[in-house]
C-alpha positions, -999 to +999 in steps of 0.1 A: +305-552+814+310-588+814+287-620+821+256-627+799+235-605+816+233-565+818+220-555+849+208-517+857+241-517+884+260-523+851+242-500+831+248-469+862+280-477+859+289-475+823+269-440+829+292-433+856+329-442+835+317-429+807+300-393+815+319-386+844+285-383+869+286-394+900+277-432+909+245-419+926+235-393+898+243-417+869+220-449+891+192-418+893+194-412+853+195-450+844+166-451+864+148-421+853+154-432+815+139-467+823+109-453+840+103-428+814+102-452+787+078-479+809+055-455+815+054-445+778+050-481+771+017-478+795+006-451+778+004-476+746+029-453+730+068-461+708+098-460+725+122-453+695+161-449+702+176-442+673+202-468+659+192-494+686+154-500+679+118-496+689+096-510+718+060-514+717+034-527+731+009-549+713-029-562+718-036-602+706-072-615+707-083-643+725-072-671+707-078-711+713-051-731+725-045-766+736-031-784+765-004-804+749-002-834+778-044-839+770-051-825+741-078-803+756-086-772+739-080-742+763-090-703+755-062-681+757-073-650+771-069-614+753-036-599+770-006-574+755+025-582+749+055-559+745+079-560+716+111-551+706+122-542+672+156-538+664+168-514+640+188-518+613+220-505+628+219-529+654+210-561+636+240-550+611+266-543+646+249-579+660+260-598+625+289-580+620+304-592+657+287-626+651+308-630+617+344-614+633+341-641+655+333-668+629+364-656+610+381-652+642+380-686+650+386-704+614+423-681+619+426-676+655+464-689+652+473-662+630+452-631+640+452-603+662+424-604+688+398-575+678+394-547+705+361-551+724+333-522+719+332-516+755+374-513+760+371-475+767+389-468+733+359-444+725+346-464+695+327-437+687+291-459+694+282-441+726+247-437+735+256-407+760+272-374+743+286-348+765+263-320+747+238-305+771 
């Protein structure tokens, strides 16, 4: 997967490479995960994946704001807002790759370039398992 941005193409065919469905039944899980957990998020309940984090969603109150060209003061309607929480696991595999490439850089005459998470080397971080 390269660029900056994962799309659910991307995603189907990560599913696809790495459990060995077809392109059509790994696009039809991606989506059937992603619906499931939107329409637990409308349901006002957690979407936990473990080692990754947690999405919910969240209520704010109205709340008074101001127009920052006038000055005026504005009321910000009640709305929610979804969130993401990442877990532990992640934050520590987020700074962990942030500071390879900080060391990576301060030696990058001398070192060996670090194999990517996604080469297909099986890092072991897989989200899918082949149990059934």
């Amino acid at each position: 997967m390269t660029g900056n941005t994962v799309t659910r193409a991307q995603l189907s065919e990560a599913v696809y490479q790495e459990v060995g469905l077809s392109r059509n039944e790994s696009a039809d899980l991606v989506e059937s995960v992603l619906g499931e957990m939107s329409d637990a998020l409308m349901r006002d309940e957690m979407v936990k994946i473990s080692s990754f984090g947690s999405f919910f969603v969240r209520q704010k109150g109205q709340r008074i704001g101001r127009n920052p060209k006038t000055g005026e003061e504005v009321p910000i309607l009640p709305r929610r807002v979804l969130v993401f929480r990442p877990s532990h696991v992640l934050k520590k595999l987020i700074d962990g790759g942030y500071q390879d490439r900080q060391r990576g850089r301060a030696d990058a005459a001398s070192s060996v370039p670090l194999p990517s998470p996604h080469d297909g080397q099986g890092s072991g971080g897989s989200t899918f398992s082949d149990e059934r």
